[in-house]
C-alpha positions as CSV (number, residue, x, y, z in Angstrom):
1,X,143.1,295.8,134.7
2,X,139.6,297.4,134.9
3,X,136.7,295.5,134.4
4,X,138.3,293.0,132.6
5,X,140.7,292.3,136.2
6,X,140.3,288.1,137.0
7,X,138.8,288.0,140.5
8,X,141.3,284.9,141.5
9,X,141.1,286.5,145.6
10,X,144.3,284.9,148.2
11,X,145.2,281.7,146.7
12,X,148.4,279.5,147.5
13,X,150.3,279.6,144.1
14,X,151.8,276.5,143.2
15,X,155.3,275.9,142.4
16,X,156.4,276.3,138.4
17,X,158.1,272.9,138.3
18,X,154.5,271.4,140.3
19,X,152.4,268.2,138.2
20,X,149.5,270.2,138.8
21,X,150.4,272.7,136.6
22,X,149.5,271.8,132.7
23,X,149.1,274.1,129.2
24,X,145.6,274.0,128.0
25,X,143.7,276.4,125.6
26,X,141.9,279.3,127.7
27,X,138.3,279.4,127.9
28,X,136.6,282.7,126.3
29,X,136.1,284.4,129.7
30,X,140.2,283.3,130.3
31,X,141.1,284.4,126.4
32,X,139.4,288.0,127.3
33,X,141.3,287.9,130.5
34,X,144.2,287.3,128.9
35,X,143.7,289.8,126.2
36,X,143.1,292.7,129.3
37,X,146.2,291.6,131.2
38,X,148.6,291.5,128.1
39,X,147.2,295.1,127.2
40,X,149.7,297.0,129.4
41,X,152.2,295.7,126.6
42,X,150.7,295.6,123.0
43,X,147.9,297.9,123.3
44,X,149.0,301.2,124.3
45,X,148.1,302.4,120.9
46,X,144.4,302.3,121.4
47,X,141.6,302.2,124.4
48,X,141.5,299.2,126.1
49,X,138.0,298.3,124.8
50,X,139.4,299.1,121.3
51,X,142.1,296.3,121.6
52,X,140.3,293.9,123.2
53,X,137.9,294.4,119.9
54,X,141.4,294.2,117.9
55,X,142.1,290.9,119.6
56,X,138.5,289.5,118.7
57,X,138.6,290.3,115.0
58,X,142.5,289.4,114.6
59,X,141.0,285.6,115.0
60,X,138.8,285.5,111.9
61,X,140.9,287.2,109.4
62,X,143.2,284.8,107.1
63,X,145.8,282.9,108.3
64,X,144.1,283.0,111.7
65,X,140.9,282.1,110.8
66,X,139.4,278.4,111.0
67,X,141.9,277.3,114.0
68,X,145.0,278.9,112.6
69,X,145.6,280.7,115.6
70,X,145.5,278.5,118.9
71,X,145.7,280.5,122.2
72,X,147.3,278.7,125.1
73,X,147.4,279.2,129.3
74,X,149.6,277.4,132.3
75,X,147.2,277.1,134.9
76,X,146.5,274.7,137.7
77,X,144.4,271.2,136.5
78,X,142.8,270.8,140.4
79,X,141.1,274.8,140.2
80,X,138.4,275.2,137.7
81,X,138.0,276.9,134.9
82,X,137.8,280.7,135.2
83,X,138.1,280.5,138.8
84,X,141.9,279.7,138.3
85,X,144.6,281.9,138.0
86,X,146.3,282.4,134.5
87,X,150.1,281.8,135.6
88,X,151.4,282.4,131.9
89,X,149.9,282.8,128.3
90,X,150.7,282.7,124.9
91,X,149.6,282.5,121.6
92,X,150.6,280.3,118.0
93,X,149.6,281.2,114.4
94,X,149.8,278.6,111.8
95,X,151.4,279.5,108.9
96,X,152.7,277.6,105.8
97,X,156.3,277.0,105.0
98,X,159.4,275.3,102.8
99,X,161.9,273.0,103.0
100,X,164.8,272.3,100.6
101,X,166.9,269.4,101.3
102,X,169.2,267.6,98.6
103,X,167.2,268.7,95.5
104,X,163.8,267.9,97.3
105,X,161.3,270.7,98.4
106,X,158.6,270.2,100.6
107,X,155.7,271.9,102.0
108,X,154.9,271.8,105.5
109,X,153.4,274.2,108.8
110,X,155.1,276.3,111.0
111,X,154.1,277.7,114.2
112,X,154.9,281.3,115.4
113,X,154.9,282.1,119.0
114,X,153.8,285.3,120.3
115,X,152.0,287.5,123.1
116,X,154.1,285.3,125.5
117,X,153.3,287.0,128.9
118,X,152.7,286.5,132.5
119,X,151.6,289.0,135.0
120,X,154.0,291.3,136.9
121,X,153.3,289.6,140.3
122,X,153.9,285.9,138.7
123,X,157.0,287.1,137.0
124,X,160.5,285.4,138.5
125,X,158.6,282.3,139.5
126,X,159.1,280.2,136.8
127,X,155.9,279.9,135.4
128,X,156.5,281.3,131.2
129,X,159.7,278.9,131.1
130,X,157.7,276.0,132.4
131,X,154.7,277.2,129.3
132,X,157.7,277.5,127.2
133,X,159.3,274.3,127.5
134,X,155.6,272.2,127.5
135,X,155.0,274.1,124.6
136,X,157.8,273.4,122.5
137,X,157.5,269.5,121.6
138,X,153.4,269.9,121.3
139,X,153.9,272.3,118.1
140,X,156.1,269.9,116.4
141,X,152.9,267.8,116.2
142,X,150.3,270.9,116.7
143,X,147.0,270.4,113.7
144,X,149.9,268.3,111.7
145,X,147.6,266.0,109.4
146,X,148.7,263.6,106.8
147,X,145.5,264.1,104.9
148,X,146.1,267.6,104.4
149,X,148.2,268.7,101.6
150,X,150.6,271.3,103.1
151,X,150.0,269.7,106.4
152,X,151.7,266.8,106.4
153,X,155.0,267.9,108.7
154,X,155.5,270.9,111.0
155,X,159.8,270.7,110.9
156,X,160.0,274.0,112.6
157,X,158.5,276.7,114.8
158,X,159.5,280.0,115.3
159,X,159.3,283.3,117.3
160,X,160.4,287.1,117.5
161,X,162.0,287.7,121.0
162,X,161.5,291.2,122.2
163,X,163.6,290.9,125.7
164,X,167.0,289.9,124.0
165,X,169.0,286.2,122.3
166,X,169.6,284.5,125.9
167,X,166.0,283.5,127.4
168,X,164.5,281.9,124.5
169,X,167.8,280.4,123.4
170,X,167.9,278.7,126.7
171,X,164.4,276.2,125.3
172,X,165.8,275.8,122.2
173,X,165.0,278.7,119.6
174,X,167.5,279.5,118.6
175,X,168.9,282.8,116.7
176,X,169.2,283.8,113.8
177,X,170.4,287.2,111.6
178,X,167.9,289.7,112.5
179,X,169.0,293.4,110.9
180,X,167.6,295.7,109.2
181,X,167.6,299.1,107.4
182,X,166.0,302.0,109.0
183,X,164.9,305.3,106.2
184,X,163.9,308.4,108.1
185,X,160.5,309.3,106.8
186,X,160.7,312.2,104.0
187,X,158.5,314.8,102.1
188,X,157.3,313.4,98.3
189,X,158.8,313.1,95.5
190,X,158.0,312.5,91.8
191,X,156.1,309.3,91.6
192,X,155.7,308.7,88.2
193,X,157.7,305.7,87.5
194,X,156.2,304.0,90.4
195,X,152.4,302.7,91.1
196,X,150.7,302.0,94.2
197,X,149.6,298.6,94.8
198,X,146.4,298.3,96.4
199,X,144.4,295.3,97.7
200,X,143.7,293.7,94.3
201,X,147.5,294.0,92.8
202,X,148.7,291.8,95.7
203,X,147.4,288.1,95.3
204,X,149.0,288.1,91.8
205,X,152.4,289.5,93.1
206,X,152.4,286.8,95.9
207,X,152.0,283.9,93.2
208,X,155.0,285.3,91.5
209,X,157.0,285.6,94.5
210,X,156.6,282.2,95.8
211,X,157.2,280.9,92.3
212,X,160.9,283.1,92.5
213,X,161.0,281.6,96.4
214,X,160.4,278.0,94.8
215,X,163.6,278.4,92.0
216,X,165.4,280.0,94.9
217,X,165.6,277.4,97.4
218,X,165.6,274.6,94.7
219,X,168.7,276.6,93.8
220,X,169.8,276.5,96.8
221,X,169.7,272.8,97.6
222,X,173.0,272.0,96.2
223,X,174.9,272.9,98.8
224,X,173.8,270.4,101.0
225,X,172.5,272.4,103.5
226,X,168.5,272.9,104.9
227,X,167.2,275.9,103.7
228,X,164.2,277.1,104.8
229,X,161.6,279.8,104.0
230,X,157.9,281.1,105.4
231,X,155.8,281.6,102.2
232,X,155.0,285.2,101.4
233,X,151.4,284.6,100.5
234,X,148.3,286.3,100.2
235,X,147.2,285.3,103.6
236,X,150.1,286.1,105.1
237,X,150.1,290.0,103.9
238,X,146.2,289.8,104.5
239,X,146.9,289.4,108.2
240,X,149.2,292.6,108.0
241,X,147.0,294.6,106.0
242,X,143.6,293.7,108.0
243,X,145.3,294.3,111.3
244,X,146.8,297.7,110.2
245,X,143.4,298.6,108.8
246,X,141.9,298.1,112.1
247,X,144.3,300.1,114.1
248,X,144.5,303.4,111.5
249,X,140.5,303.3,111.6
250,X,140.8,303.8,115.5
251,X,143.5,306.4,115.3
252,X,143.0,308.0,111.9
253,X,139.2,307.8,111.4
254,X,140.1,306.0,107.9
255,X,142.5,303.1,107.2
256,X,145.3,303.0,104.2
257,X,144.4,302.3,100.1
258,X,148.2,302.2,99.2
259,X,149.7,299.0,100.4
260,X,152.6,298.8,99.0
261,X,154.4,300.4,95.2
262,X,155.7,298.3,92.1
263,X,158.4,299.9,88.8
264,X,159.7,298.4,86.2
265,X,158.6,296.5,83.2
266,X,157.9,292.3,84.3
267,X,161.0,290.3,84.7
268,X,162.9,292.8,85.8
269,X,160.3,295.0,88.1
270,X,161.2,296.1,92.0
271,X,158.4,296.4,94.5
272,X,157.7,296.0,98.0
273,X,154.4,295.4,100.0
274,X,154.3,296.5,103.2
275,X,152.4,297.7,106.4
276,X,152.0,300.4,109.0
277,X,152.7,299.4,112.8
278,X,151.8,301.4,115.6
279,X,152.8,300.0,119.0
280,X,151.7,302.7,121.0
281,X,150.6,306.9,120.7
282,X,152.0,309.1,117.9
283,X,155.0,309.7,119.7
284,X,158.7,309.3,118.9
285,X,159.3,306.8,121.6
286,X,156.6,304.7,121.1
287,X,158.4,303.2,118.0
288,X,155.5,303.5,115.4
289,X,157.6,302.3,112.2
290,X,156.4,301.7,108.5
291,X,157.8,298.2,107.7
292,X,158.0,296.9,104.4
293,X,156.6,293.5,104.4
294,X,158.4,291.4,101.2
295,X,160.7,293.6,99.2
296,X,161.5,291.6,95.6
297,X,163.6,292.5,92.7
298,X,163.5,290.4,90.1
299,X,166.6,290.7,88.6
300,X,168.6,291.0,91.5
301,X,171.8,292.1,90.6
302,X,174.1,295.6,91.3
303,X,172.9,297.7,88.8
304,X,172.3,301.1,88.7
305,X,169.2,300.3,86.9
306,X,168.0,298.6,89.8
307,X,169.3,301.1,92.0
308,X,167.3,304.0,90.5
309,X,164.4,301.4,90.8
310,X,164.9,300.9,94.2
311,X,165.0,304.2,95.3
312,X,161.8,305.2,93.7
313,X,160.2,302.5,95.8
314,X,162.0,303.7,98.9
315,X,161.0,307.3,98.4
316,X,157.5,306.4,97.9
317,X,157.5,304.8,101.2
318,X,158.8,307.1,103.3
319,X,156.0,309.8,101.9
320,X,153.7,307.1,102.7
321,X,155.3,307.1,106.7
322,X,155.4,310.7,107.0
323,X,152.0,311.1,105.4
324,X,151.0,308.9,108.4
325,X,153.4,310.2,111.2
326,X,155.5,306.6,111.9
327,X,159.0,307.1,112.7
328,X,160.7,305.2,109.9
329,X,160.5,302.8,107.2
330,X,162.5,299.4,108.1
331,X,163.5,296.7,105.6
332,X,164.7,293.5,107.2
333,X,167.3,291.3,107.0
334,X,168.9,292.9,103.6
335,X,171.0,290.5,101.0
336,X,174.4,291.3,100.5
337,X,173.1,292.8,96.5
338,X,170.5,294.8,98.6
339,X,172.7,296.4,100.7
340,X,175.2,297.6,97.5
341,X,172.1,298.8,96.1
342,X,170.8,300.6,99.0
343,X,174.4,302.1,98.9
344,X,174.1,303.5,95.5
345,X,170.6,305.2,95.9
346,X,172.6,307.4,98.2
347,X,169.8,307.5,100.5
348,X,169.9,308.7,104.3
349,X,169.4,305.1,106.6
350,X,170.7,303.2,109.1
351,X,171.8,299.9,109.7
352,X,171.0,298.1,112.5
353,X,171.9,295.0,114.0
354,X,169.1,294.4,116.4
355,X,169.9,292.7,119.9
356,X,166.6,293.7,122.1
357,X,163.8,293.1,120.1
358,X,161.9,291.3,117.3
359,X,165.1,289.1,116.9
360,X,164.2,285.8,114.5
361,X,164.3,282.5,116.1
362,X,163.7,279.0,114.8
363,X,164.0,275.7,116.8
364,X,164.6,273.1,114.2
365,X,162.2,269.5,115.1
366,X,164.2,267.4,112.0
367,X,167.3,265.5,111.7
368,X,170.7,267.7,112.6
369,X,170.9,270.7,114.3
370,X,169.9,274.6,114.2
371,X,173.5,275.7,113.2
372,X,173.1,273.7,110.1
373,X,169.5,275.6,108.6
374,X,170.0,278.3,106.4
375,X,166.7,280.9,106.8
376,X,166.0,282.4,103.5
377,X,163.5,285.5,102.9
378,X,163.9,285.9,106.6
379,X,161.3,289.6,106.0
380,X,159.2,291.3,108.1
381,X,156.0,289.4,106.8
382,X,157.3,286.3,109.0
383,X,156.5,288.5,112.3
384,X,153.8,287.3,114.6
């Protein structure tokens, strides 16, 4: 812990299931705390003093920026503040979604959950579930505001377990498909059918895809069913991009221009934006992976056209993760047309049903039940 370590000396610790206990939002001395502690788990990739710095800029970018992100702590009401221990902490990001009911789409917020954590010598007592389940029922309301357009409902929140499907499951989120692709990384080829996207191809490209996200779940909405999607926005991949910019500076010296690639003529173009993740040094085991963010095609169908398309994209990437030394390029949760097409490129990958980590989970605040949503564009850009 360093000289970030809490001071909290011999104290009794209170039972998890105690009135004293209560979630409250940290002070800054707690949030640094907090940031130091959780280290051990999400910043192996760079110097402590590096990712406490990480931590600090990741609240002003977009999407986090202006309250988006709220920090939380389960601590003790009779101790005062930064005096008391920090039993359990977590974290919510804002973020804005869909909903597609009997013809009718509406816009709402979502929260996602992450960084939940408690220290080693707290863990087994109790203290995350009892965060966990005060949590839940606050973000159905959490910065909901009838005089914001957008606003106006948050009907879900979400999170992306690392430690399995039971534990979360158990307080309500529940599961949902979480598999992807993996492509090993791979020497150049030609690139001349494809171009780079770079910071100012993607605001455009996000307008289009939540206009094809819009007919889709409108589409959609005839079966009867809730369908429900996280918009793939601008915001959304400026949070990607500004945190991988931040973490490549550290390692690299430099950060990356090429944030994703597009082909094809418009209507029936293939391109994916995407982001480079390092979770720890640049080692095998560390799991540093090149994850494509949104992939669209527009005319999604089982073509060889748009299988020779594909490819070209995929190929680019995988330069792209060798170039910067990331284990493999993932694309999650693949359609059934994806994974024909991923078939014909005759390209090396895996497919993985994942039952450890970053599984997708939803607990569902409206009318019926989990079983009945349907989560559509269910991508990596969703991940918080």
């Amino acid at each position: 812990m360093g000289e970030y370590a809490p001071t909290n000396g011999s104290i009794d610790l209170p039972d998890s299931k105690s009135p004293s206990l209560y979630l409250t939002n940290p002070t800054p001395e707690e949030k640094l705390e907090t940031w130091s502690l959780n280290s051990v788990n999400w910043g192996t990739a760079l110097p402590l003093p590096d990712y406490i710095e990480r931590e600090r800029y990741l609240t002003t970018v977009p999407m986090a920026e202006n309250g988006g992100i709220t920090h939380w702590v389960l601590v003790d009401r009779d101790l005062p503040p930064n005096e008391r221990p920090i039993l359990a902490s977590c974290e919510s990001l804002r973020k804005p979604v869909l909903v597609s009911k009997g013809g009718v789409i509406t816009e709402g917020i979502t929260h996602g959950v992450g960084s939940v954590f408690s220290q080693p010598k707290f863990r087994g007592m109790g203290y995350a579930s009892r965060m966990l389940k005060e949590l839940a029922p606050i973000l159905k309301t959490w910065q909901v505001d009838p005089n914001i357009p957008g606003h106006e409902s948050c009907p879900f929140s979400i999170l992306y377990s690392d430690i399995g499907t039971k534990y979360y499951a158990k307080f309500g989120w529940a599961t949902f498909p979480s598999t992807h692709f993996a492509f090993p990384p791979a020497d150049s080829t030609s690139r001349t059918e494809v171009q780079p996207l770079t910071y100012p191809d993607i605001p455009a490209l996000c307008a289009k895809d939540e206009e094809y996200l819009r007919k889709e779940l409108a589409t959609a909405a005839q079966d009867g069913k809730t369908h429900v999607a996280l918009i793939p926005n601008h915001d959304c991949m400026q949070w990607h991009h500004m945190r991988e910019d931040f973490v490549t500076s550290k390692i690299f010296g430099k950060s990356p221009t090429i944030k994703g690639a597009i082909t094809g003529e418009e209507g029936s173009r293939v391109w994916a934006i995407w982001t480079r993740a390092f979770y720890g040094p640049l080692v095998s085991k560390s799991g540093n992976t090149f994850h494509i963010l949104r992939l669209v095609i527009e005319d999604e169908t089982d073509s060889e056209e748009n299988a020779k398309k594909l490819k070209s994209i995929l190929q680019f990437a995988q330069a792209e993760a060798k170039e910067w030394q990331l284990n493999h390029v993932d694309v999650w949760n693949p359609s059934d047309t994806l994974k024909a097409l991923v078939k014909r490129t005759g390209l090396e990958s895996k497919y993985v049903v994942r039952d450890a980590e970053s599984i997708a989970s939803l607990m569902w605040y409206g009318e019926g039940s989990t079983e009945d949503i349907n989560w559509v564009a269910n991508e990596k850009f969703g991940w918080c």
